[in-house]
MDTraj code that builds the backbone (N, CA, C; nanometers):
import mdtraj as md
import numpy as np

residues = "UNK UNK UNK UNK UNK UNK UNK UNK UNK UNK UNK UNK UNK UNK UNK UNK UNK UNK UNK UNK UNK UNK UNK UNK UNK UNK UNK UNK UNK UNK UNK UNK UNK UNK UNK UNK UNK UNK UNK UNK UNK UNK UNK UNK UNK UNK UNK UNK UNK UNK UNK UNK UNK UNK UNK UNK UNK UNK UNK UNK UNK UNK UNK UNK UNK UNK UNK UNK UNK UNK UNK UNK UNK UNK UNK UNK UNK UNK UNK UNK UNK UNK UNK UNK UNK UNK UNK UNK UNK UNK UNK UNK UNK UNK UNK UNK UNK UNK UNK UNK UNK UNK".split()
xyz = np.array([
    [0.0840, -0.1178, 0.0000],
    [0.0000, 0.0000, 0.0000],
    [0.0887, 0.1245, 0.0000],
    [0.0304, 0.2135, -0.0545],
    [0.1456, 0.3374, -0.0524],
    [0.1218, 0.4396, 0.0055],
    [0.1724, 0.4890, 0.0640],
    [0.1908, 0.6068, 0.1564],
    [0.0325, 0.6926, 0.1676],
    [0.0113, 0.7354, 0.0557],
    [-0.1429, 0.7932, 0.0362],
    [-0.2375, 0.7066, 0.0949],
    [-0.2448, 0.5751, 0.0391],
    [-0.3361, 0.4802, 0.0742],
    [-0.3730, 0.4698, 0.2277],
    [-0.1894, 0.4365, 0.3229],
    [-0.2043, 0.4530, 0.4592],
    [-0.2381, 0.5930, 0.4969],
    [-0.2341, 0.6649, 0.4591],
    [-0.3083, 0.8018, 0.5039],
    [-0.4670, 0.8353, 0.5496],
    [-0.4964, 0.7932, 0.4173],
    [-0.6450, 0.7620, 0.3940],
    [-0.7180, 0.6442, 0.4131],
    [-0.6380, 0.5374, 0.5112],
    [-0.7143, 0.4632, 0.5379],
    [-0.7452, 0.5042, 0.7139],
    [-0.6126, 0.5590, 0.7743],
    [-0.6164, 0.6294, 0.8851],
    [-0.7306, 0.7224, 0.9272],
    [-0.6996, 0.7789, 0.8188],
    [-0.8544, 0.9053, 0.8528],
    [-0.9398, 0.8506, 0.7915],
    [-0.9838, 0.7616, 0.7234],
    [-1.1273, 0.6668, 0.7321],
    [-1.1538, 0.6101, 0.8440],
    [-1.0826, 0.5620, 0.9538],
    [-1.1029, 0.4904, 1.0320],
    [-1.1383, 0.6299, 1.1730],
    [-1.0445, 0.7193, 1.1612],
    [-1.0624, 0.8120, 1.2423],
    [-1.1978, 0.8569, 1.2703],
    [-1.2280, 0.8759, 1.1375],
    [-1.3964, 0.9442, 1.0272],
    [-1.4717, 0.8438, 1.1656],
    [-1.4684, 0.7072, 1.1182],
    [-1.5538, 0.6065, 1.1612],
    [-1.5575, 0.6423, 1.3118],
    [-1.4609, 0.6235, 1.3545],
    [-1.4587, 0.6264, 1.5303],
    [-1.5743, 0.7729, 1.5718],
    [-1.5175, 0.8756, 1.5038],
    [-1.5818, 0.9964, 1.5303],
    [-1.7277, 0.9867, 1.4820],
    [-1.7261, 0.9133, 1.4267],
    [-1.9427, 0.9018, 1.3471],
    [-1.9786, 0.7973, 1.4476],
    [-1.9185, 0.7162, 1.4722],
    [-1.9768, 0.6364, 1.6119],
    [-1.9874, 0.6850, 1.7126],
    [-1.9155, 0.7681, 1.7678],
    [-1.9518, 0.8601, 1.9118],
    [-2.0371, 0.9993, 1.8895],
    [-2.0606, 1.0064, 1.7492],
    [-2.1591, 1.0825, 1.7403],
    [-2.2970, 1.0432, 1.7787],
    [-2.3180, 0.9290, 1.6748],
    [-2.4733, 0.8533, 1.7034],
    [-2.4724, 0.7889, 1.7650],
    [-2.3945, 0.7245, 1.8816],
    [-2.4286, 0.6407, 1.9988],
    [-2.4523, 0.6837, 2.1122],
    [-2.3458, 0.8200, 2.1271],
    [-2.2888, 0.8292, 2.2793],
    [-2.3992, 0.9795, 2.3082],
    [-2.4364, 0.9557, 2.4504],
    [-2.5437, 1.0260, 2.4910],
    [-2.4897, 1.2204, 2.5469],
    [-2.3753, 1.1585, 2.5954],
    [-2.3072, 1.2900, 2.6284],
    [-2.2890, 1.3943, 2.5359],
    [-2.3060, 1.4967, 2.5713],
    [-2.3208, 1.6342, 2.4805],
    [-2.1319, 1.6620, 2.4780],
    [-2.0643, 1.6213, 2.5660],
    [-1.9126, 1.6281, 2.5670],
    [-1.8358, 1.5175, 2.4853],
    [-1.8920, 1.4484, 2.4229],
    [-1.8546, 1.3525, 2.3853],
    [-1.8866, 1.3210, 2.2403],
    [-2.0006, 1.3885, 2.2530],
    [-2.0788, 1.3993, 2.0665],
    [-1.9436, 1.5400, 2.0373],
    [-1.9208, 1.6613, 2.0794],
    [-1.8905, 1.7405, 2.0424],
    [-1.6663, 1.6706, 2.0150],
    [-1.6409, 1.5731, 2.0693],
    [-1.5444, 1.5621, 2.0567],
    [-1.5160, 1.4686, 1.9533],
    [-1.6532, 1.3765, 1.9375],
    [-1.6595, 1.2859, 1.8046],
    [-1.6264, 1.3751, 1.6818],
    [-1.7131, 1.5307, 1.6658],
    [-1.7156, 1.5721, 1.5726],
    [-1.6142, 1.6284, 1.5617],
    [-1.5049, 1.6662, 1.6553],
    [-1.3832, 1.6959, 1.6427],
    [-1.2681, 1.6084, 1.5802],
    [-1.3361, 1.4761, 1.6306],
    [-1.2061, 1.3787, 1.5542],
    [-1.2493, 1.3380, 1.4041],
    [-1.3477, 1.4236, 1.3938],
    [-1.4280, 1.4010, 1.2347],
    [-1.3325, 1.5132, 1.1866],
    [-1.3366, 1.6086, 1.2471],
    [-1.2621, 1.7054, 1.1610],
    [-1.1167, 1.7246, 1.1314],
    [-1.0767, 1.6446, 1.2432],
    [-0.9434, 1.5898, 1.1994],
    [-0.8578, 1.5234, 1.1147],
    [-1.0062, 1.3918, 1.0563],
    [-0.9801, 1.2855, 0.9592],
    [-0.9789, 1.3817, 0.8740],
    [-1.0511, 1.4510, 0.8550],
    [-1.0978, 1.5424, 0.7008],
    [-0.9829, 1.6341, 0.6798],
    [-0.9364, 1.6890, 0.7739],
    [-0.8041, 1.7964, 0.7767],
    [-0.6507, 1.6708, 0.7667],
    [-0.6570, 1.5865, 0.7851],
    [-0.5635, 1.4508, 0.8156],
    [-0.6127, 1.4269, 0.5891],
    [-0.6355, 1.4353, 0.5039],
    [-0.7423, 1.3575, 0.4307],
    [-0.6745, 1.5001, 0.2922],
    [-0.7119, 1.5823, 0.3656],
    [-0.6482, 1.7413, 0.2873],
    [-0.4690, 1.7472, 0.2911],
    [-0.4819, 1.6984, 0.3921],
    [-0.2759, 1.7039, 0.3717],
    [-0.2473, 1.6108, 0.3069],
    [-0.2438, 1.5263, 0.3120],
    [-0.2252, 1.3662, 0.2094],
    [-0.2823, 1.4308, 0.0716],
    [-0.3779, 1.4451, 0.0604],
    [-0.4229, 1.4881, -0.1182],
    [-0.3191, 1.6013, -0.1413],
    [-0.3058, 1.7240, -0.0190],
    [-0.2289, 1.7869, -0.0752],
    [-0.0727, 1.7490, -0.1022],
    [-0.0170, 1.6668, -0.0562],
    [0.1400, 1.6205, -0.0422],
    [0.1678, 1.5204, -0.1782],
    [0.0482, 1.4048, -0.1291],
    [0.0866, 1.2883, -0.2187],
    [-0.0413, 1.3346, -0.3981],
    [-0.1111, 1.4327, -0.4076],
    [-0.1827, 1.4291, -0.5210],
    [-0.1095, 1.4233, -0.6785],
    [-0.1423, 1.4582, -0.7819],
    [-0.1221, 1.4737, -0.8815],
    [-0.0826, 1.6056, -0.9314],
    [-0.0649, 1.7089, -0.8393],
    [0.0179, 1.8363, -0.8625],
    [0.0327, 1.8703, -0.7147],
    [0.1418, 1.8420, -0.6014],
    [0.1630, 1.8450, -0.4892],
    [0.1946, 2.0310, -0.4764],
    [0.1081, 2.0396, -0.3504],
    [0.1264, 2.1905, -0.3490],
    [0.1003, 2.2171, -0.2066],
    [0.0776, 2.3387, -0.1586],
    [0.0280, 2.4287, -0.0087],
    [-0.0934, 2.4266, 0.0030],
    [-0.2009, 2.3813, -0.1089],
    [-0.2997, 2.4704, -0.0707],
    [-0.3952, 2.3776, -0.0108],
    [-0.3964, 2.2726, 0.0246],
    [-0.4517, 2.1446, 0.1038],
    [-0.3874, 2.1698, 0.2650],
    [-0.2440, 2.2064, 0.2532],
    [-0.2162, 2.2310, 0.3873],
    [-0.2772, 2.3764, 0.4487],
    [-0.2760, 2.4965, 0.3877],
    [-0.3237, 2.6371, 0.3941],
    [-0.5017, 2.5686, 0.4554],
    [-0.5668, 2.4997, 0.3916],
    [-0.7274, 2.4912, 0.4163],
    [-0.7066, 2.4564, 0.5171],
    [-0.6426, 2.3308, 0.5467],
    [-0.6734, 2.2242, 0.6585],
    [-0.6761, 2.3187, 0.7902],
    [-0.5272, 2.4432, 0.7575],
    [-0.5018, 2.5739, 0.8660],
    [-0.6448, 2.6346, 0.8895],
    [-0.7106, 2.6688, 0.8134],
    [-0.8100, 2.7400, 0.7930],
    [-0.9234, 2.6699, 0.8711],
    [-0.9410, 2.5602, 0.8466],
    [-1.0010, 2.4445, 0.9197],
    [-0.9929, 2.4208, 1.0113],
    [-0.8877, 2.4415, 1.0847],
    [-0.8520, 2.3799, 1.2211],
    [-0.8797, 2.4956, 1.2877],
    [-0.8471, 2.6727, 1.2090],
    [-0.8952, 2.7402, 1.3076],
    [-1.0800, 2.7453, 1.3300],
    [-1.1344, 2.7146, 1.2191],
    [-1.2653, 2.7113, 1.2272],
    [-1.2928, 2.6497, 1.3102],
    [-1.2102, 2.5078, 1.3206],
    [-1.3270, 2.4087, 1.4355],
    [-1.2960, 2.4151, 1.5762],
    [-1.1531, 2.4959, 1.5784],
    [-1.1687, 2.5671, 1.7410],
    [-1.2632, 2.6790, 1.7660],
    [-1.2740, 2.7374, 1.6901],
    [-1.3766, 2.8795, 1.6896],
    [-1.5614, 2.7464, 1.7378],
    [-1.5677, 2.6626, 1.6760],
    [-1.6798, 2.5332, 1.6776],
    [-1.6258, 2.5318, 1.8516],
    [-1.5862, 2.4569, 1.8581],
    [-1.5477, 2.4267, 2.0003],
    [-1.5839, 2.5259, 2.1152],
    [-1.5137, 2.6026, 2.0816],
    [-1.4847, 2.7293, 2.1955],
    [-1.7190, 2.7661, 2.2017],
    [-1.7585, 2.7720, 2.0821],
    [-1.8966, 2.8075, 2.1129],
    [-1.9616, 2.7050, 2.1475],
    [-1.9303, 2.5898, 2.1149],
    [-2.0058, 2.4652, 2.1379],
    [-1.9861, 2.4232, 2.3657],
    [-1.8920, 2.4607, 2.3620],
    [-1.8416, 2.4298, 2.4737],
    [-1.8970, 2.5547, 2.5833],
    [-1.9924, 2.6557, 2.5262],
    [-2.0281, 2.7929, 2.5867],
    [-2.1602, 2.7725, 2.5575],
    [-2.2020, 2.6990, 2.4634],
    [-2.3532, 2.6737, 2.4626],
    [-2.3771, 2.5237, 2.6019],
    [-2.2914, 2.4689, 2.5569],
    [-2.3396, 2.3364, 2.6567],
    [-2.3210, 2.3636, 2.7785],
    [-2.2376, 2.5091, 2.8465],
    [-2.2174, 2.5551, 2.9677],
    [-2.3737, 2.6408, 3.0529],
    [-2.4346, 2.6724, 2.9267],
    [-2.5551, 2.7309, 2.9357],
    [-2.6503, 2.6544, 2.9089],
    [-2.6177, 2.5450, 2.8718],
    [-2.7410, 2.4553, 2.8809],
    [-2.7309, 2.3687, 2.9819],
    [-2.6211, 2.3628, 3.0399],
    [-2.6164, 2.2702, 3.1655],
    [-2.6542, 2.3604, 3.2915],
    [-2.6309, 2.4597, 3.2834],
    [-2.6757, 2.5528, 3.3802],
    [-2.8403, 2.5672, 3.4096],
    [-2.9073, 2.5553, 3.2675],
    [-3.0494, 2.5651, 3.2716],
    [-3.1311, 2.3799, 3.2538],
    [-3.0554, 2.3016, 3.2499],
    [-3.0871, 2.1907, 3.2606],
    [-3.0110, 2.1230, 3.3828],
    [-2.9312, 2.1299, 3.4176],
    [-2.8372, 2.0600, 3.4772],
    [-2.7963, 1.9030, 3.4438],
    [-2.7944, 1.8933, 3.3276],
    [-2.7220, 1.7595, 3.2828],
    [-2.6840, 1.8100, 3.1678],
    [-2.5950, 1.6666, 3.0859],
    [-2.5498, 1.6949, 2.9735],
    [-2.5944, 1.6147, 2.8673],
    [-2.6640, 1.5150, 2.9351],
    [-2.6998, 1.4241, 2.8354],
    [-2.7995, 1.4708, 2.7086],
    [-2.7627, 1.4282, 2.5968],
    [-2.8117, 1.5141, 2.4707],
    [-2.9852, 1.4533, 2.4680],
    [-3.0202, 1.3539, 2.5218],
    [-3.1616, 1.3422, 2.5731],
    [-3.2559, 1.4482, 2.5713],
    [-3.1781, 1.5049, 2.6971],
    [-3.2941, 1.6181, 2.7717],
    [-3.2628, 1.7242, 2.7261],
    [-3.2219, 1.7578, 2.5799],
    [-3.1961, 1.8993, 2.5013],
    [-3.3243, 1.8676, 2.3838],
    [-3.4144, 1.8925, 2.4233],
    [-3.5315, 1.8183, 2.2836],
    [-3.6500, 1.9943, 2.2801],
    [-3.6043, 2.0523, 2.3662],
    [-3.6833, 2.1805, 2.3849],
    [-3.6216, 2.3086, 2.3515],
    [-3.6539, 2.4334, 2.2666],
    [-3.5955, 2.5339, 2.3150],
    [-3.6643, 2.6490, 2.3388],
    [-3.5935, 2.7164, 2.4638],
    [-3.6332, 2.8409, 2.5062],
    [-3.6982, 2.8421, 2.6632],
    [-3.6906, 2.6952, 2.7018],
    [-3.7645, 2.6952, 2.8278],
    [-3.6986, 2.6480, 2.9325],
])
top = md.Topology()
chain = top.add_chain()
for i, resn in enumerate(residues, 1):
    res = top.add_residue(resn, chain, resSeq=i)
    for name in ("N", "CA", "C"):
        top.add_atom(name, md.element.get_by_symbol(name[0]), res)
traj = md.Trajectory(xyz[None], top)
């Protein structure tokens, strides 16, 4: 297998782990970190196309930058909404988030 291949089979598997703790796991801390290791595979997925592709260049690594600051900017609000929803619910479990405004 060649170098690309192990790349992209890595962040397929990453992908996977992170889509399973999305739709299984009940925790609102735990869905939000699935989708983090989702965004990793995908930024993990952009460097490989960009390194190993058919005209190797920056601009796969430049996005993935771009990307990574986006999904901390994700984080940082995701992690300020669930602080305010635990405050007005007092749990985290993504269950008892089925309402809004009350």
């Amino acid at each position: 297998m060649s170098m690309l291949g192990s790349y992209l089979t890595l962040a397929a598997v990453l992908f996977c782990v992170g889509l399973f703790g999305v739709l299984t796991k009940r925790n609102a801390i735990i869905v939000l970190l699935s989708i983090e290791l989702m965004l990793n595979a995908v930024n993990l997925n952009l460097v490989a196309f960009s390194k190993y592709g058919a005209q190797p260049s920056l601009a796969g690594q430049i996005f993935s930058l771009f990307s990574m600051t986006v999904a901390a900017a994700e984080a940082a609000v995701g992690i300020a909404v669930l602080i305010a929803l635990y405050r007005r619910k007092a749990t985290v479990n993504v269950d008892e988030y089925d309402e809004l405004g009350r």
